[in-house]
N, C-alpha and C positions, 0 to 999 in steps of 0.2 A: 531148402525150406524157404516158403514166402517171407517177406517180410513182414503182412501183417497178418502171418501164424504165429511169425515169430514175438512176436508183441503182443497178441493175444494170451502164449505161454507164459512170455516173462509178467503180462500185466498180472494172469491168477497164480503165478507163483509168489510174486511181490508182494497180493492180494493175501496169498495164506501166512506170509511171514510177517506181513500186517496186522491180520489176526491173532498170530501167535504173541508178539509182540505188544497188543493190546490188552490181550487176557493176562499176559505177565505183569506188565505192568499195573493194570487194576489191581490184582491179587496185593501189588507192592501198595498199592495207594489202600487198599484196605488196612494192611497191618499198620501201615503206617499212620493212617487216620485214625484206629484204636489207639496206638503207643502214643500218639501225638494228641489223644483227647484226654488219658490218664494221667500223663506227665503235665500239660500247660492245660491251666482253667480257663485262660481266654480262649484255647481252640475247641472247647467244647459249647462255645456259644454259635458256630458257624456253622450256614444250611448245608448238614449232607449230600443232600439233594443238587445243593447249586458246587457245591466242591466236583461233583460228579460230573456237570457239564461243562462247566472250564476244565477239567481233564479230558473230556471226549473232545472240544475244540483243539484244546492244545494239541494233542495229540496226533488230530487228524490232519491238526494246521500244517505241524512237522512231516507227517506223510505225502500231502498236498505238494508241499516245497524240495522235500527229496525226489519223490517220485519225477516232477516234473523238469527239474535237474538233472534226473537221471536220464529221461528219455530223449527231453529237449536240448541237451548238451549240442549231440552230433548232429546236431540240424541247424546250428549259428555255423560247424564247421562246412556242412552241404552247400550251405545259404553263400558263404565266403568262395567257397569252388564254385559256383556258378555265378557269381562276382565275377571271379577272377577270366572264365570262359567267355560271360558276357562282356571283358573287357579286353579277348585278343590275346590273353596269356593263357594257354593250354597247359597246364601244369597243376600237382595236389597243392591245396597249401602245406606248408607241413606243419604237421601236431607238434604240441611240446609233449616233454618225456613222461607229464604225468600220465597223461591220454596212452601211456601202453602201460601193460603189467611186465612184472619186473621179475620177467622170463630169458629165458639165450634164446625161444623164440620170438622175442619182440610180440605178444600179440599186442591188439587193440585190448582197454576195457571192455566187458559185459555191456556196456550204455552202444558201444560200437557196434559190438559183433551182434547185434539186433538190428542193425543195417547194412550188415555183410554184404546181401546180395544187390543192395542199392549204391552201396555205394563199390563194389565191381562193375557195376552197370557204368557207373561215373568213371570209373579210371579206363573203362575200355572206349568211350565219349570221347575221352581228352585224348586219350591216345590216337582213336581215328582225326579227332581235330587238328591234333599237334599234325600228323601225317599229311592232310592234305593242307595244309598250311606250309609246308614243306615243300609240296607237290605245288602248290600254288605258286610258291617264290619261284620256284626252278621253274616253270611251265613262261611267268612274267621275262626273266631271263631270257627263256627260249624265244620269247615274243621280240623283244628287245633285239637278239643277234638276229633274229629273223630280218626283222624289217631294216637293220643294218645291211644285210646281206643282199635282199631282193632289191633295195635300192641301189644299190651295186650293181648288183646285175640288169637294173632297166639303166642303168646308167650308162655302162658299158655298148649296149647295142643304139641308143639313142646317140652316144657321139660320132658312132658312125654314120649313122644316117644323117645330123647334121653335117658333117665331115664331108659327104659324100655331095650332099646336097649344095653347100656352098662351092664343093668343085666344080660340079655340074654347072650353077648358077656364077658362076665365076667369067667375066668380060677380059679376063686376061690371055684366054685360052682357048682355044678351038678345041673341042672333043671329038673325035671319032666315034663313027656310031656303034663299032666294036666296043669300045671304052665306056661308052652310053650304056651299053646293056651290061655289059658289066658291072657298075655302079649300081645299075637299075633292079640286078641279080641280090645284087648285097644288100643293098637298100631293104628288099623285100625278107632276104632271109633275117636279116634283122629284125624287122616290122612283125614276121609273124611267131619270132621267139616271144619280144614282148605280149604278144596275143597269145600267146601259151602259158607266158607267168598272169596275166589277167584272169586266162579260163582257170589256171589251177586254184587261183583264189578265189575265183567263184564258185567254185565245186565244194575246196573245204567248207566256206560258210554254209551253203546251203544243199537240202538233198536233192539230189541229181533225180530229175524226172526222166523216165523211163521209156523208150519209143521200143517195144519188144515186139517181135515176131520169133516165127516156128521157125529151124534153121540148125543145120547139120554141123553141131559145135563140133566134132573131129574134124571135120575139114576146116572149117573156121581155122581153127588155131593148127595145124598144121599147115595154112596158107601164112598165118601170120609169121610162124616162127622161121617159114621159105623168105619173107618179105624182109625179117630185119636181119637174118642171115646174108641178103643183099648187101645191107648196108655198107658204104663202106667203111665206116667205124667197124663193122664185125669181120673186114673181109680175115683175119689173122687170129679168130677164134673157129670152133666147131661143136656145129652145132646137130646132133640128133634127134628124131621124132618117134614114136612110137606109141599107138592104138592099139588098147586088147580087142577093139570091136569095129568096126570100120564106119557104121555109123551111131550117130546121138542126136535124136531130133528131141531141139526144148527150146522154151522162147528165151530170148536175150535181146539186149540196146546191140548191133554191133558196133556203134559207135566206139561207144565206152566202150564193151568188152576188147576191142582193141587198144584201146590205152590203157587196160590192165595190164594185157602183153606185152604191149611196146614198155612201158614202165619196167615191169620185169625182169624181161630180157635186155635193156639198154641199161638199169641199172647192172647187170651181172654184168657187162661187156665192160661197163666204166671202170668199175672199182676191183676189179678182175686181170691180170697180167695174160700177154698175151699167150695163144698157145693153150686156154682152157676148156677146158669142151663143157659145152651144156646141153643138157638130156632134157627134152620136156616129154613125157606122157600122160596118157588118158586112158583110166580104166572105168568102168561102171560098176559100182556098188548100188547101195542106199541111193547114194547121191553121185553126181556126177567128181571123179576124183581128180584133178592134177595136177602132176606136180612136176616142179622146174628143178631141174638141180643142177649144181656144176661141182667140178674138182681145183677150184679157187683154191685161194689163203684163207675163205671161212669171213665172220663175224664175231669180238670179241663180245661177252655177255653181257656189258656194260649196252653197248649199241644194238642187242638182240632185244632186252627189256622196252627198247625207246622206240623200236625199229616203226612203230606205225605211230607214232604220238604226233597231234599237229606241230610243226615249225622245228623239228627234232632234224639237223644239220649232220648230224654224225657220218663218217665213213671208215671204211676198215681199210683205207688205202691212204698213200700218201697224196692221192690225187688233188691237183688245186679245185675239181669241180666236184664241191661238196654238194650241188644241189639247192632247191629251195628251200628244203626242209617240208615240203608238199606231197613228194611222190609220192611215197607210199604211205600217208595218211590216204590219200585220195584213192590209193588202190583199195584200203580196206574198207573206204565209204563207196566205191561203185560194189565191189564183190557184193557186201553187206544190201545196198541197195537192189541186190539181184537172188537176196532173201541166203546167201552164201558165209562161209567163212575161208580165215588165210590164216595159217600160221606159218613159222617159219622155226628150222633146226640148224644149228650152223655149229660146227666145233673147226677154231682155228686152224689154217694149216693142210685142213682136209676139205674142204666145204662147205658149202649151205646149198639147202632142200627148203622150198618156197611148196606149202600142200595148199591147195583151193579147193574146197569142197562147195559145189551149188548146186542146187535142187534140181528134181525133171520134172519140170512142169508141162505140160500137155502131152 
């Protein structure tokens, strides 16, 4: 029931008990003004008429000040919970024990339960507040390890390249041009890691523009998952492919869509023991469907929930290379940007199953 049905009810129910309660009491102020004009001669000198309207004030004055007590109670309590919200504490206040009837169900007063569903409305308010207030701290945290981390890791590749650089630059030493390209090797693979932790931070922050053409996604990603199967990070896993249809023509960035793959499949290799085999397919429904899967150690639930949140470091391995906390936020921001979605199913021990679902556009 609304709340101002419900106030409506209780104001013409108050209303007839007001009545009722008026008519008794004249009836009372009659006898009593006969018995009290026959017994004292001074009260029969006093205007009936005016005795009549100081009882109609009196009377009304006393309904005036209950009623508004009555209704107005739990609105200093409303008024004090959005205090308390407007001041950062997500919590009821709590009532004293006259504020319930003196029940084993604890209810509220009647003054209350006339703002039942206002004030449900409120505790489900505070509740989502208190939540992402929660959700806010732990996300600042995350932010916190994050930039602990990435600074680490630009750290790391940058004292090589200074390291490298000062040898090179070094008058104490003759280099070989062997040696030279060497350095010059490392130098680079370093230089374009850090340009990989920069793109993935530019991706998170903003949405990734789109450069799509028409383009035969089975072959796509069966070139791709030939490509990191190369790798030599993968040469000691295995990997299979499989298509219900042999072609799928839809527009995509292949850019990105390759570094949803590479992402992927390089996370499964990482945090995966070797000797696992992982199955990627593509079948056509609705939507274009597929899905990665391996026979890993899985993902525990804790890290399933987080698994795409930005700066979310988690891994299900003891591996030292936790990551940026990047990947795969940024895999569900290109998918998403390709009008797609990604979930993922993992039970420890047995596996994770990574589904992409993306539209067929042209």
């Amino acid at each position: 029931m609304k709340v101002y049905t419900r106030l409506i009810i209780h104001f013409l129910s108050t209303l007839f008990l007001f009545f009722l309660f008026f008519v008794l009491m004249y009836i009372l102020l009659l006898f009593s003004f006969s018995y009290l004009s026959d017994t004292l001669t001074w009260f029969k000198r006093l205007d009936y008429s005016m005795v009549k309207a100081v009882y109609v004030v009196f009377v009304t004055l006393i309904f005036c000040l209950w009623y508004g007590w009555y209704t107005g109670a739990p609105l200093f309590h409303l008024l004090e919970w959005l205090k308390q919200l407007a001041s950062g504490t997500y919590e009821e206040p709590k009532l004293k024990e006259r504020f319930y009837q003196r029940t084993k169900m604890r209810k509220l007063h009647r003054s209350y339960q006339i703002y039942d569903e206002l004030i449900l409305y409120m505790r489900r308010l505070t509740s989502k507040l208190n939540q992402n207030e929660i959700a806010r701290i732990e996300l600042e945290e995350m932010r916190k390890d994050w930039i602990a981390g990435v600074s680490h890791d630009m750290k790391t590749p940058l004292s090589y390249i200074k390291g490298y650089t000062a040898m090179m630059l070094s008058p104490d030493y003759v280099w070989t041009e062997e040696e030279k390209e060497k350095f010059i090797c490392i130098i680079q693979e370093k230089a374009l890691y850090i340009e990989q932790l920069i793109e993935d931070f530019q991706i998170s922050q903003f949405t990734p523009t789109l450069n799509t053409k028409k383009q035969d996604i089975v072959e796509f990603i069966r070139c791709a998952v030939i490509d990191i199967a190369n790798n030599p990070q993968a040469q000691h896993y295995h990997f299979s492919f499989h298509a219900e249809v042999p072609h799928i023509y839809t527009y995509f960035d292949e850019k990105l869509m390759l570094r949803i793959f590479y992402n992927l499949l390089m996370n499964t290799i990482i945090h995966n023991p070797m000797g696992t085999q992982i199955h990627t397919d593509v079948k056509l429904e609705e939507q274009v469907l597929i899905t990665i899967s391996d026979n890993g150690i899985g993902i525990n639930q804790k890290n399933v929930q987080h698994l795409f949140d930005r700066y979310y470091r988690g891994t299900s391995t003891d591996t030292p290379e936790a990551g940026t906390g990047l990947g795969m936020f940024i895999v569900q921001q290109l998918i998403s940007a390709h009008g797609g979605t990604i979930e993922v199913k993992s039970i420890q021990g047995k596996g994770t199953t990574f589904l992409i679902y993306l539209p067929i556009q042209g």
